[in-house]
Predicted model as a PDB file, atoms N, CA, C, CB and O in Angstrom, pLDDT in the B-factor column:
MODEL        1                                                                  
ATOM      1  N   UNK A   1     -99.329 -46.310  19.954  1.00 90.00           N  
ATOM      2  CA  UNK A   1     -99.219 -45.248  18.975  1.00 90.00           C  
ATOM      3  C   UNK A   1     -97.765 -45.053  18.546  1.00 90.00           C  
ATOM      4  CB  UNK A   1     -99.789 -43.948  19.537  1.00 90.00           C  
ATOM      5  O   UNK A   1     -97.301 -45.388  17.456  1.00 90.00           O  
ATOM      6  N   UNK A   2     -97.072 -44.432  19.608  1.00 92.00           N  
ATOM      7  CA  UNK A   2     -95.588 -44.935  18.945  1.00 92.00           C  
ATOM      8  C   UNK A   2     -94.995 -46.036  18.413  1.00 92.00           C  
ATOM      9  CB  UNK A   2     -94.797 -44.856  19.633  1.00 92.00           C  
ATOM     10  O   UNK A   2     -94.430 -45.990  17.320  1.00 92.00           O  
ATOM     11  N   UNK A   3     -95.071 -47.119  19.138  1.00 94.00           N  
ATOM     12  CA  UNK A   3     -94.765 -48.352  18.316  1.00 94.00           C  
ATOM     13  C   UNK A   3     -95.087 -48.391  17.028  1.00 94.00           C  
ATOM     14  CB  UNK A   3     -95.322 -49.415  18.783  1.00 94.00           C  
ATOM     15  O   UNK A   3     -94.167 -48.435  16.212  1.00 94.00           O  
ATOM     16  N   UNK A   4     -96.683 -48.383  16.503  1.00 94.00           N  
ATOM     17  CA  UNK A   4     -96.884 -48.065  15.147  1.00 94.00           C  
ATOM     18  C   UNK A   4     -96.628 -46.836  14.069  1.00 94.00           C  
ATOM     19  CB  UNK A   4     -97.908 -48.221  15.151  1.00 94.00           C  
ATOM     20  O   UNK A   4     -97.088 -46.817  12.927  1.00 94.00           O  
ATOM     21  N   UNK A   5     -95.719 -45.715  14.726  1.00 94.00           N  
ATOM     22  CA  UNK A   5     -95.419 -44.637  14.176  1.00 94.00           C  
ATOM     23  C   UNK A   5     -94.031 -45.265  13.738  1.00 94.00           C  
ATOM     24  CB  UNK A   5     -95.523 -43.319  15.082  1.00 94.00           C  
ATOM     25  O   UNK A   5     -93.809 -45.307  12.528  1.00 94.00           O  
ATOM     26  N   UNK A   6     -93.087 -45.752  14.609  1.00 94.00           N  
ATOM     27  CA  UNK A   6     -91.983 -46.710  14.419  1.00 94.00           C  
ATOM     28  C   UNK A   6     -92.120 -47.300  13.094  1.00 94.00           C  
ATOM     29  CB  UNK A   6     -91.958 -47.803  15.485  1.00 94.00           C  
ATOM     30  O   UNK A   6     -91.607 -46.926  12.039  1.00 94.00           O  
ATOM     31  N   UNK A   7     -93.099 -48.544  13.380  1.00 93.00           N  
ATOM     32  CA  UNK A   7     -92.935 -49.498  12.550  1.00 93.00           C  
ATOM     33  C   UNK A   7     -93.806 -49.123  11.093  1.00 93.00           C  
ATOM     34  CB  UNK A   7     -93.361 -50.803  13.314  1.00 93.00           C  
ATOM     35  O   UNK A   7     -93.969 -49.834  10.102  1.00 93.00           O  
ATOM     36  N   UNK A   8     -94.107 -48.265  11.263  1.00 94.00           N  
ATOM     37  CA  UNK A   8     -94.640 -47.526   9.375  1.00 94.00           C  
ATOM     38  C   UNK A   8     -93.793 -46.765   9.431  1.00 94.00           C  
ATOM     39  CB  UNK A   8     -96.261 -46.603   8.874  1.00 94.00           C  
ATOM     40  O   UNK A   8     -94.217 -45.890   8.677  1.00 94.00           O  
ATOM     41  N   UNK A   9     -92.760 -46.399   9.822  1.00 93.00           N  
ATOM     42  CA  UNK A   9     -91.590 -44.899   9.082  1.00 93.00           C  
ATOM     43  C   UNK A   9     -91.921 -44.219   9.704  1.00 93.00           C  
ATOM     44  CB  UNK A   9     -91.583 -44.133   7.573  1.00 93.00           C  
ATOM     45  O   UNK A   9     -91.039 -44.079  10.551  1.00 93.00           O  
ATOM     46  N   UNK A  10     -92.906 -43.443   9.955  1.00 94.00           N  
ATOM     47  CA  UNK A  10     -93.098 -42.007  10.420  1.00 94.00           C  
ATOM     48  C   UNK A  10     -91.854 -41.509  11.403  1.00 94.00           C  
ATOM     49  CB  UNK A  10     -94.568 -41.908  11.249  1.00 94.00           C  
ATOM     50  O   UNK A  10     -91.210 -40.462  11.347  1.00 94.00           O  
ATOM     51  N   UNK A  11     -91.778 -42.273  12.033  1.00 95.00           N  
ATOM     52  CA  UNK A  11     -90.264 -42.078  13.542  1.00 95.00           C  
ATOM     53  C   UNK A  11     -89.277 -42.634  12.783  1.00 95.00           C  
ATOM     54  CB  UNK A  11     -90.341 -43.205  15.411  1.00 95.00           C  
ATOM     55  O   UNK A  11     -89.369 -43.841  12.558  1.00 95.00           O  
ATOM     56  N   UNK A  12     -88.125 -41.877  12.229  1.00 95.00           N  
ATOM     57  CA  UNK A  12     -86.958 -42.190  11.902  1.00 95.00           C  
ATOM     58  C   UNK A  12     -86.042 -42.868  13.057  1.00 95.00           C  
ATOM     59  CB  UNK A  12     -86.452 -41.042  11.386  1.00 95.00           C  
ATOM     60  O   UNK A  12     -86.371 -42.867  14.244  1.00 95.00           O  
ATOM     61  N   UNK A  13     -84.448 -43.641  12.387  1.00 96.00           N  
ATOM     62  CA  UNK A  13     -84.006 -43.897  13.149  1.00 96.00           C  
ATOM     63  C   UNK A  13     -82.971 -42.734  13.753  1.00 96.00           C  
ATOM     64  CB  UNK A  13     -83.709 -44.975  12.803  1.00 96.00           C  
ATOM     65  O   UNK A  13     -82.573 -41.651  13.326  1.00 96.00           O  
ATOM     66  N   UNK A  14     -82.762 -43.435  14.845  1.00 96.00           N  
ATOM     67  CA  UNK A  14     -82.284 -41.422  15.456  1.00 96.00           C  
ATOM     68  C   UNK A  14     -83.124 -40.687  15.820  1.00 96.00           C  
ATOM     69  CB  UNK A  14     -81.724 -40.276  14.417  1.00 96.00           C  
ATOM     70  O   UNK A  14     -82.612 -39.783  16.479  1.00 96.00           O  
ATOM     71  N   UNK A  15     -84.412 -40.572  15.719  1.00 97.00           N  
ATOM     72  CA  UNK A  15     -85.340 -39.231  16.072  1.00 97.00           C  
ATOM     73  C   UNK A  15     -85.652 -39.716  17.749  1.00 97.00           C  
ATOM     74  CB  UNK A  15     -87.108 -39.050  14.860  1.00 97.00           C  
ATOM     75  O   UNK A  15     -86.166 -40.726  18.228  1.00 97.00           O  
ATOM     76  N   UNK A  16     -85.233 -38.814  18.186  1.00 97.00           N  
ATOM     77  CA  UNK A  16     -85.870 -38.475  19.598  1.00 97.00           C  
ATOM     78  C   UNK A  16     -87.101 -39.098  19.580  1.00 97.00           C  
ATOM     79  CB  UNK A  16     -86.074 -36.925  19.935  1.00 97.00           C  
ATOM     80  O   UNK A  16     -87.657 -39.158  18.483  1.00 97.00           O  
ATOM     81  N   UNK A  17     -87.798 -39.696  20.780  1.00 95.00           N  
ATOM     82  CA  UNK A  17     -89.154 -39.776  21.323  1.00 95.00           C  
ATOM     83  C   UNK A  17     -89.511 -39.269  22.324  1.00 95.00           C  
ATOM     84  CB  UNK A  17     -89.524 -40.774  21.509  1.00 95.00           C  
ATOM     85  O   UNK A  17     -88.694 -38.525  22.866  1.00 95.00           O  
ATOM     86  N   UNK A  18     -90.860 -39.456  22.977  1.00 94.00           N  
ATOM     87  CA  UNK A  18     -91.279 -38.108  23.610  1.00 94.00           C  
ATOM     88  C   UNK A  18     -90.906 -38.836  25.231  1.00 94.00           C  
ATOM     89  CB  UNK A  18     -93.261 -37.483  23.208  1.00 94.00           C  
ATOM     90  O   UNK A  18     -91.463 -39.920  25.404  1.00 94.00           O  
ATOM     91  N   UNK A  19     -90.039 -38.341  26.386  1.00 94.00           N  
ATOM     92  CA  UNK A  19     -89.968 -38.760  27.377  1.00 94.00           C  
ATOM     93  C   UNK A  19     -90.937 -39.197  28.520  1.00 94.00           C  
ATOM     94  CB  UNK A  19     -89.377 -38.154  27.576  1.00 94.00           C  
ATOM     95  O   UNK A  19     -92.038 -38.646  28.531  1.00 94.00           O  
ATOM     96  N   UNK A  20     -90.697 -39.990  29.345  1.00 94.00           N  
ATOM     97  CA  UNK A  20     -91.677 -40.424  30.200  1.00 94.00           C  
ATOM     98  C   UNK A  20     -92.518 -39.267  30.626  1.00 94.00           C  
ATOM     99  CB  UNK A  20     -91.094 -41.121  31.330  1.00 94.00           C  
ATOM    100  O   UNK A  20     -93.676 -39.641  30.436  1.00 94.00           O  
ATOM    101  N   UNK A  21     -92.528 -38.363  30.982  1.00 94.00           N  
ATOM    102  CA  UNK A  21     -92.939 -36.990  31.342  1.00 94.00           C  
ATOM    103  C   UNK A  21     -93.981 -36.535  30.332  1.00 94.00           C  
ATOM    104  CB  UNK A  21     -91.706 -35.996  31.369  1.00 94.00           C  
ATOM    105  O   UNK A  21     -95.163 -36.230  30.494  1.00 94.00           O  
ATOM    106  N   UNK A  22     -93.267 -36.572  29.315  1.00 95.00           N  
ATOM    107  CA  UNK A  22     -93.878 -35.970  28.011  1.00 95.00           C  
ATOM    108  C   UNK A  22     -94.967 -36.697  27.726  1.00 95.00           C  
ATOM    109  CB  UNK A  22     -92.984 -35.961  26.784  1.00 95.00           C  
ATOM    110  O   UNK A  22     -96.012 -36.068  27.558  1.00 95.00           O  
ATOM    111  N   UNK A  23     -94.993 -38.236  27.600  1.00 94.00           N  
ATOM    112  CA  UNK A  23     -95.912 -39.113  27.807  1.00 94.00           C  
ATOM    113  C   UNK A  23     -97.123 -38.747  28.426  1.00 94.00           C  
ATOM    114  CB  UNK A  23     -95.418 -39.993  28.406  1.00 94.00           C  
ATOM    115  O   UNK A  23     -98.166 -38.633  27.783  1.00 94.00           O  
ATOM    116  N   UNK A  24     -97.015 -38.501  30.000  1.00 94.00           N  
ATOM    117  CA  UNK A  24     -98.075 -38.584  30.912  1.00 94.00           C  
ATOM    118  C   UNK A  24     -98.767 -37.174  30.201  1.00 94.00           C  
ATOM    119  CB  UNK A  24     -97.588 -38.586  32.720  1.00 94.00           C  
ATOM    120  O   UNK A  24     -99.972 -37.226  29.955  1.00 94.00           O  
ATOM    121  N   UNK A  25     -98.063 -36.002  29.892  1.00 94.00           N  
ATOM    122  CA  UNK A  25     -98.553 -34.870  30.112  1.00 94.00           C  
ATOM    123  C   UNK A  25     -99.478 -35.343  28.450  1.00 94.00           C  
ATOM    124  CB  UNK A  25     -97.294 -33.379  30.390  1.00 94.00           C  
ATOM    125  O   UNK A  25    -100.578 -34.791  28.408  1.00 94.00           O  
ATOM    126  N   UNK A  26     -99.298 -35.861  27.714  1.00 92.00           N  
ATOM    127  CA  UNK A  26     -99.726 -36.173  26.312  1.00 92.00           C  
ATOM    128  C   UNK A  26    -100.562 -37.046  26.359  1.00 92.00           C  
ATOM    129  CB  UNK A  26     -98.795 -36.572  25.423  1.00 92.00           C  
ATOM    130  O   UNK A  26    -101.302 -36.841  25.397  1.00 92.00           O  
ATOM    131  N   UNK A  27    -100.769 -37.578  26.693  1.00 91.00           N  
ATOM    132  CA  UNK A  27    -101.608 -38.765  26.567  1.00 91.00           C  
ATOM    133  C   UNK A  27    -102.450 -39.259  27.825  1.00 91.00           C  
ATOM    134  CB  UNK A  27    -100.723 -39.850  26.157  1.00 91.00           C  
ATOM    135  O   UNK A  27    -103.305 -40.144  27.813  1.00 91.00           O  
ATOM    136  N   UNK A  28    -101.861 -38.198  29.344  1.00 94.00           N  
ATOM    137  CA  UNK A  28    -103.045 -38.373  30.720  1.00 94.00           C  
ATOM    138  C   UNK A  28    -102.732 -39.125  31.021  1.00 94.00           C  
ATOM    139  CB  UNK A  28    -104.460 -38.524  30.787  1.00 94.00           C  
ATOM    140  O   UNK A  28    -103.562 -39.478  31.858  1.00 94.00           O  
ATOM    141  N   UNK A  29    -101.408 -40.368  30.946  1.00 94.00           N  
ATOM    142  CA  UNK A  29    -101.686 -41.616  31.720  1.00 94.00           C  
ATOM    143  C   UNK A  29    -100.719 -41.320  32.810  1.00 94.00           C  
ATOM    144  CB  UNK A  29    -101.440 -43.097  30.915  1.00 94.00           C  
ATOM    145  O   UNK A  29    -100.002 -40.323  32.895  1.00 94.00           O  
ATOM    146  N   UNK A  30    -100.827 -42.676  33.920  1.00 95.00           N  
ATOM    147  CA  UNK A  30     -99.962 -42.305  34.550  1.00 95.00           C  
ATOM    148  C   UNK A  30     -98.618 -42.869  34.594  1.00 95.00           C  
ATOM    149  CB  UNK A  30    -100.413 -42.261  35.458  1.00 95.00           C  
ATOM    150  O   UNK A  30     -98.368 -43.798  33.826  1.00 95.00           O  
ATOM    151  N   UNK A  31     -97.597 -42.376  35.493  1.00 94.00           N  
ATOM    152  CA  UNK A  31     -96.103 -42.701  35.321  1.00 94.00           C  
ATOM    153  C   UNK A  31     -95.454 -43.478  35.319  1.00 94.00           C  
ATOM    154  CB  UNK A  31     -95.529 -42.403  35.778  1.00 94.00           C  
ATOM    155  O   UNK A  31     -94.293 -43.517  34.912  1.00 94.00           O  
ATOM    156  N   UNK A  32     -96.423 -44.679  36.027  1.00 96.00           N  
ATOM    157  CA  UNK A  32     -95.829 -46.222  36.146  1.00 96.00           C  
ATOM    158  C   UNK A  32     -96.497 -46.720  34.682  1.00 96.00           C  
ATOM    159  CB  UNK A  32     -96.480 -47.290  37.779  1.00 96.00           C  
ATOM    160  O   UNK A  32     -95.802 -47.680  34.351  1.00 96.00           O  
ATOM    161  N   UNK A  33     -97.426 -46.526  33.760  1.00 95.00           N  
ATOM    162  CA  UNK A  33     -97.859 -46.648  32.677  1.00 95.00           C  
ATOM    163  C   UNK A  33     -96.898 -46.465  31.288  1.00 95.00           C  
ATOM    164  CB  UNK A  33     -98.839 -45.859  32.792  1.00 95.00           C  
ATOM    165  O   UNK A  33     -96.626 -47.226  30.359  1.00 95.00           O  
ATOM    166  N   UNK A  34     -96.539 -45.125  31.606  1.00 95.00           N  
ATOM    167  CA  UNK A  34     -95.456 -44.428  30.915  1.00 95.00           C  
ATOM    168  C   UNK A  34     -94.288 -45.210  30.555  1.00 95.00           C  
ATOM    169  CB  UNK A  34     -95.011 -43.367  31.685  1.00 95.00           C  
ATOM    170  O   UNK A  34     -93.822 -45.481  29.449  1.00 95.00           O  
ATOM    171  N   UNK A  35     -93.871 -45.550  31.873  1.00 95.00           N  
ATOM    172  CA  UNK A  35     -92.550 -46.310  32.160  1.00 95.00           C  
ATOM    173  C   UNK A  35     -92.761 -47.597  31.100  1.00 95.00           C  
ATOM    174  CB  UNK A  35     -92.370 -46.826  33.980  1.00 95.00           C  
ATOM    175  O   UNK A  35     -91.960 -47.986  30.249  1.00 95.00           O  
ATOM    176  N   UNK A  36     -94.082 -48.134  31.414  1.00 95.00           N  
ATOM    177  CA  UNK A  36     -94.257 -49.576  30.814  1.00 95.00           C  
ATOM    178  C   UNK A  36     -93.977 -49.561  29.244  1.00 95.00           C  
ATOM    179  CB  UNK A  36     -95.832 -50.144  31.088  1.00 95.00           C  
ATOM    180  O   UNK A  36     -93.436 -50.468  28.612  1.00 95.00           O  
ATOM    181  N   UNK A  37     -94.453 -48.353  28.741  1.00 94.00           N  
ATOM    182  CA  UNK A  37     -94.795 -48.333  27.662  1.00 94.00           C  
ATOM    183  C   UNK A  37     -93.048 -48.006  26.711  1.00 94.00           C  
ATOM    184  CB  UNK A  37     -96.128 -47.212  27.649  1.00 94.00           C  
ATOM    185  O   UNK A  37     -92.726 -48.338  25.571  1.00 94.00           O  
ATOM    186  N   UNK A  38     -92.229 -47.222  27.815  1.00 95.00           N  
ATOM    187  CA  UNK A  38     -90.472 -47.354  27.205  1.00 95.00           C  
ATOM    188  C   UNK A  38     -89.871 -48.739  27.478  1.00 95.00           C  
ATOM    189  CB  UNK A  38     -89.285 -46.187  28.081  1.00 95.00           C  
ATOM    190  O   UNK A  38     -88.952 -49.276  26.860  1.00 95.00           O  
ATOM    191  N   UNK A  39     -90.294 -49.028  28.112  1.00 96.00           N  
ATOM    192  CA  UNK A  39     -89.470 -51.120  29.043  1.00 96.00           C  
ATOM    193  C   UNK A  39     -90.105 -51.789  27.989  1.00 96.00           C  
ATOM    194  CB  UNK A  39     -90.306 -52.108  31.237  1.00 96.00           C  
ATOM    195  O   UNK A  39     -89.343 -52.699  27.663  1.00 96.00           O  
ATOM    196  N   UNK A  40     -91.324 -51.810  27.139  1.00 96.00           N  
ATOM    197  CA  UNK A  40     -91.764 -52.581  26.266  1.00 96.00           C  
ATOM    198  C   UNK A  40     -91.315 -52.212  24.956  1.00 96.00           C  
ATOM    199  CB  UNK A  40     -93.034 -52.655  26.371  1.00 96.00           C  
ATOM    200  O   UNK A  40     -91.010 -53.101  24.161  1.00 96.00           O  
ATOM    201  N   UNK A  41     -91.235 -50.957  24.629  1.00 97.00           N  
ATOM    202  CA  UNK A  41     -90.545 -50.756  23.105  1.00 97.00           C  
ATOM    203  C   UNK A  41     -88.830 -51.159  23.372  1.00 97.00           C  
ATOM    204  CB  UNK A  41     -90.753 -48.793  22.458  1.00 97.00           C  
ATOM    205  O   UNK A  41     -88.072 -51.571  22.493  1.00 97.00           O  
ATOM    206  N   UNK A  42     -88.536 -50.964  24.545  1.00 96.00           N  
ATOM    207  CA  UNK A  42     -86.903 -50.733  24.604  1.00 96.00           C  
ATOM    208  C   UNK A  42     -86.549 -52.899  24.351  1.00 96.00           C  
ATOM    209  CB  UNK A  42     -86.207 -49.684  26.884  1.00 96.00           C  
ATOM    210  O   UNK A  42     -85.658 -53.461  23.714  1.00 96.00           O  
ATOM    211  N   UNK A  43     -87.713 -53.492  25.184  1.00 96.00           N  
ATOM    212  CA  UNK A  43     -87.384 -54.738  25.087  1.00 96.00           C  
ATOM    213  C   UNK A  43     -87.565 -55.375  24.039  1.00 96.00           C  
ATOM    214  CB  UNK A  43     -87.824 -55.311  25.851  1.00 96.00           C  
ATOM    215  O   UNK A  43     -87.102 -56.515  23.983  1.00 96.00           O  
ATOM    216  N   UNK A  44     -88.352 -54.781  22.807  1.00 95.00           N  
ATOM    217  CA  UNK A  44     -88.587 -55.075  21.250  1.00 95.00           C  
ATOM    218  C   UNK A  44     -87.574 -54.362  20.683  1.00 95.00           C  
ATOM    219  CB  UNK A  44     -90.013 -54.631  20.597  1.00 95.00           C  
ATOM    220  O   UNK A  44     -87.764 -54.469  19.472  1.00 95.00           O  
ATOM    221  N   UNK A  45     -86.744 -53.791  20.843  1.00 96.00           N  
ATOM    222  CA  UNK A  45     -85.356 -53.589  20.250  1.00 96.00           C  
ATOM    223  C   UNK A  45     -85.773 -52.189  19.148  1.00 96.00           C  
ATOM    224  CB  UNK A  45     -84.697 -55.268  19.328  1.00 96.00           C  
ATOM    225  O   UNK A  45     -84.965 -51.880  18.272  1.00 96.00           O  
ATOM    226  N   UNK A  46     -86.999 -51.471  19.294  1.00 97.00           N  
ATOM    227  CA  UNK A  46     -87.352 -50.885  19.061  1.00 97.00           C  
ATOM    228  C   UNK A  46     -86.863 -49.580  19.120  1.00 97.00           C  
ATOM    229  CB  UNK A  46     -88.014 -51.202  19.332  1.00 97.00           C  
ATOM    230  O   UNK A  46     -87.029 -48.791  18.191  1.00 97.00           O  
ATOM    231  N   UNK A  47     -86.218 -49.273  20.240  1.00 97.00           N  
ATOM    232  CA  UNK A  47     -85.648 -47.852  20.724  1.00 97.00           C  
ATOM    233  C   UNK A  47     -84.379 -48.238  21.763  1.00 97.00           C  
ATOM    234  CB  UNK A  47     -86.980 -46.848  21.616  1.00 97.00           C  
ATOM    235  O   UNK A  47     -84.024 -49.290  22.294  1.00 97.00           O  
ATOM    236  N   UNK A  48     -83.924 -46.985  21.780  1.00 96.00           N  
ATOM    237  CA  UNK A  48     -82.965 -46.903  22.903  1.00 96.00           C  
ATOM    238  C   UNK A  48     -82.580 -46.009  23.831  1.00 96.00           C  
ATOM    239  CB  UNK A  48     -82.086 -47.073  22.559  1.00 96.00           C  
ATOM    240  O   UNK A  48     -83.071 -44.930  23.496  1.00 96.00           O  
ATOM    241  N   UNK A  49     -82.007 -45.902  24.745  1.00 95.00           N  
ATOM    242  CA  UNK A  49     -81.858 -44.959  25.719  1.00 95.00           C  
ATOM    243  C   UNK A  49     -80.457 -44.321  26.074  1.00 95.00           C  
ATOM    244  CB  UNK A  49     -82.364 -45.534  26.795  1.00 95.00           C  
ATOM    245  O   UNK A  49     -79.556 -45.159  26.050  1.00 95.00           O  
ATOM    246  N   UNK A  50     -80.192 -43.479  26.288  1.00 95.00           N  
ATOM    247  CA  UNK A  50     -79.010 -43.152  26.431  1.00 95.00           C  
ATOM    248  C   UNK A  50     -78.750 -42.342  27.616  1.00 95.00           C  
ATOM    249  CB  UNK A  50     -78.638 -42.611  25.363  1.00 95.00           C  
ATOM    250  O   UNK A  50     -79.250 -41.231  27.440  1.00 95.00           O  
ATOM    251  N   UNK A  51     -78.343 -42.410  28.420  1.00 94.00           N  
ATOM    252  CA  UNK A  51     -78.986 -41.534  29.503  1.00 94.00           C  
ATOM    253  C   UNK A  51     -78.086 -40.255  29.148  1.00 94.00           C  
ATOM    254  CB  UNK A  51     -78.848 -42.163  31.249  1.00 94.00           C  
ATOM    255  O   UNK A  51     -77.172 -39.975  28.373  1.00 94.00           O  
ATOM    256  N   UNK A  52     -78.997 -39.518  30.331  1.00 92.00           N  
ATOM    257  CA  UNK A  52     -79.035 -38.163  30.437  1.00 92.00           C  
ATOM    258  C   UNK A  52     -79.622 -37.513  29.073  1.00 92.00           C  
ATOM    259  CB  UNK A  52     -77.623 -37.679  30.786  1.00 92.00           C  
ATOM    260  O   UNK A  52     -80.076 -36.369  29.057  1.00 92.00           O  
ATOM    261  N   UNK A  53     -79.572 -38.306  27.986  1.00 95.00           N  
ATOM    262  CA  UNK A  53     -79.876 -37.374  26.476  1.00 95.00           C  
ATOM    263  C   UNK A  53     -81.222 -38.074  26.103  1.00 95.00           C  
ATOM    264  CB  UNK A  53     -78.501 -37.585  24.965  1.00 95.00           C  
ATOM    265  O   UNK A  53     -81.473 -37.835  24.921  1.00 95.00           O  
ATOM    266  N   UNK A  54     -82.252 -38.915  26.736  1.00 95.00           N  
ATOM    267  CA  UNK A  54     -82.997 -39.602  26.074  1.00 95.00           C  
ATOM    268  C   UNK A  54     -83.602 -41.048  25.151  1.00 95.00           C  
ATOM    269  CB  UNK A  54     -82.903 -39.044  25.811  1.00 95.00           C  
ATOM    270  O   UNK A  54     -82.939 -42.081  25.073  1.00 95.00           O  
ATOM    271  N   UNK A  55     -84.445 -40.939  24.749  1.00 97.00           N  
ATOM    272  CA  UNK A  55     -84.708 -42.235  23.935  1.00 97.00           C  
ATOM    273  C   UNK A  55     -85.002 -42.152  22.825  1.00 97.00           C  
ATOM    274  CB  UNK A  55     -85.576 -42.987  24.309  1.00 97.00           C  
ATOM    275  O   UNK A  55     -86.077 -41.603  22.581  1.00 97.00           O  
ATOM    276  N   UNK A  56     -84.327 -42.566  21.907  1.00 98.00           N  
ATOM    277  CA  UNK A  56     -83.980 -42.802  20.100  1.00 98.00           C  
ATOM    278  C   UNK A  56     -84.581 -44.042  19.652  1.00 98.00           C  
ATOM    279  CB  UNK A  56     -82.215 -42.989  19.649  1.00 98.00           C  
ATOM    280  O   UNK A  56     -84.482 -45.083  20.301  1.00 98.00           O  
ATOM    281  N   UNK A  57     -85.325 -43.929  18.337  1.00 97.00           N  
ATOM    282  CA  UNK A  57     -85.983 -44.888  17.687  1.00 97.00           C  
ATOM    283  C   UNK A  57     -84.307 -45.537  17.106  1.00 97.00           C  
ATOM    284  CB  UNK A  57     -87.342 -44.225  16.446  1.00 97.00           C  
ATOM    285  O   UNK A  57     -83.489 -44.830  16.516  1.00 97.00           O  
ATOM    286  N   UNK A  58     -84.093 -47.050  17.461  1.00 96.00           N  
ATOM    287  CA  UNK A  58     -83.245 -48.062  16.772  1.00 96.00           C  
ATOM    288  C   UNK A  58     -83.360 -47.837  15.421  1.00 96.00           C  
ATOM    289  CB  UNK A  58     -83.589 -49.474  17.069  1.00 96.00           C  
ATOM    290  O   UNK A  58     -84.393 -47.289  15.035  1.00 96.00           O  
ATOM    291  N   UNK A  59     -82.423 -48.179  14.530  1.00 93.00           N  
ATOM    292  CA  UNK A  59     -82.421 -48.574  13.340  1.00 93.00           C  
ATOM    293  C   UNK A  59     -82.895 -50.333  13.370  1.00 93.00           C  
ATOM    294  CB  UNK A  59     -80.937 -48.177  12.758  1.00 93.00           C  
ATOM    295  O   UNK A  59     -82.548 -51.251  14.112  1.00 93.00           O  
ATOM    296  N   UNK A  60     -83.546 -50.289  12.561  1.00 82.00           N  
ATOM    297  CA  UNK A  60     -84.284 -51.350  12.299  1.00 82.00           C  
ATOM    298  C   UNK A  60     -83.639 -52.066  11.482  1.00 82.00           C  
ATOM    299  CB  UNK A  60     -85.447 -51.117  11.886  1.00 82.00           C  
ATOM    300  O   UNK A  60     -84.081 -53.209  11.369  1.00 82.00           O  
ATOM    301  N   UNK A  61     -82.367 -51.700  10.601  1.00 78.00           N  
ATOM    302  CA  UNK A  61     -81.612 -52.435   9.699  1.00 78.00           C  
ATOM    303  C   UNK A  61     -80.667 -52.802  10.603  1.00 78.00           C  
ATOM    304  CB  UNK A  61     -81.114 -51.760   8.454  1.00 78.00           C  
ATOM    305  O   UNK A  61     -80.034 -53.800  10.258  1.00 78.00           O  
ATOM    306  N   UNK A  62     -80.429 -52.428  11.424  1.00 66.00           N  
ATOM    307  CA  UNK A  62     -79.393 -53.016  12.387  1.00 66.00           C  
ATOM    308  C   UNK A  62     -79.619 -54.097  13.234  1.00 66.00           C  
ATOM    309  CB  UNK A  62     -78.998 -52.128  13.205  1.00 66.00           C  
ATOM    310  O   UNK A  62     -78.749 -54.556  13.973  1.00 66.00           O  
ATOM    311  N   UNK A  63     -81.057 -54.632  13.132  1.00 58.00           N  
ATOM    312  CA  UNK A  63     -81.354 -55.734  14.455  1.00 58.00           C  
ATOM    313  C   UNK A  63     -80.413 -56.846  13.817  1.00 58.00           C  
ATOM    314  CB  UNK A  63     -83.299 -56.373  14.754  1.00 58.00           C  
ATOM    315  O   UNK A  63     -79.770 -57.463  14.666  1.00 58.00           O  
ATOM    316  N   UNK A  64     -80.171 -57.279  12.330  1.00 51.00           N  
ATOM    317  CA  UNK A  64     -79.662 -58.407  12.478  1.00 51.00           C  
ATOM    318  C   UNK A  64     -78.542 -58.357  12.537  1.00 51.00           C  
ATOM    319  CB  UNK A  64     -79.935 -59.154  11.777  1.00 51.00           C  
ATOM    320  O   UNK A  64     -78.048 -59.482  12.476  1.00 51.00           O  
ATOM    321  N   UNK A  65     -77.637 -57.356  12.659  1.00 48.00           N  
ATOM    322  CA  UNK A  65     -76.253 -56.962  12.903  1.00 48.00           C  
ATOM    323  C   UNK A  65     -75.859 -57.178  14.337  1.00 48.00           C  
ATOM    324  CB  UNK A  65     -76.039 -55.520  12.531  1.00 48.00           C  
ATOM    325  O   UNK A  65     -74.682 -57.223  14.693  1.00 48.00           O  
ATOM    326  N   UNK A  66     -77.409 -57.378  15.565  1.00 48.00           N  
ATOM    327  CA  UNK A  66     -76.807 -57.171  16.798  1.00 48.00           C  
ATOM    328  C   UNK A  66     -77.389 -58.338  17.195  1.00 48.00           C  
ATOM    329  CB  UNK A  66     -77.036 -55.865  17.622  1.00 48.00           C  
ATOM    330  O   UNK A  66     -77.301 -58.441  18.418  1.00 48.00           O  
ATOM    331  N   UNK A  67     -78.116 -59.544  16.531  1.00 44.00           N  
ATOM    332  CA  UNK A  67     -77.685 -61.323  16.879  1.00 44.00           C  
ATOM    333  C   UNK A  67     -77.126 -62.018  16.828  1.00 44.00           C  
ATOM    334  CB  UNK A  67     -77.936 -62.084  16.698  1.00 44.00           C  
ATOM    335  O   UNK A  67     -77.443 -63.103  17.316  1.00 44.00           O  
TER     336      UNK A  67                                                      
ENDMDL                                                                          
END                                                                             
């Protein structure tokens, strides 16, 4: 669901996404699930993390700036 909110616009770049936490409590799954589901957008260059402040949808005009 996020991934495809991403990749049609709806999730700007810069906009916050909903944290591992936020996840489980949203959607019922569980935490090792959760996790999978940030390690797989984060490894499609999709988002990013910053700690302590969260995870941000990438700019998507930027992937070919960072090969």
């Amino acid at each position: 669901m996020i991934r495809g909110e991403i990749l049609s616009g709806n999730r700007k770049p810069g906009e916050r996404i909903p944290s591992v936490l936020q996840l489980n409590e949203q959607f019922g799954i569980a935490n090792v699930t959760a996790q999978k589901v940030m390690t797989a957008l984060r490894a499609d260059g999709l988002i990013y993390t910053e700690p302590g402040m969260g995870s941000f949808v990438r700019d998507q005009s930027e992937e070919g700036e960072r090969a």
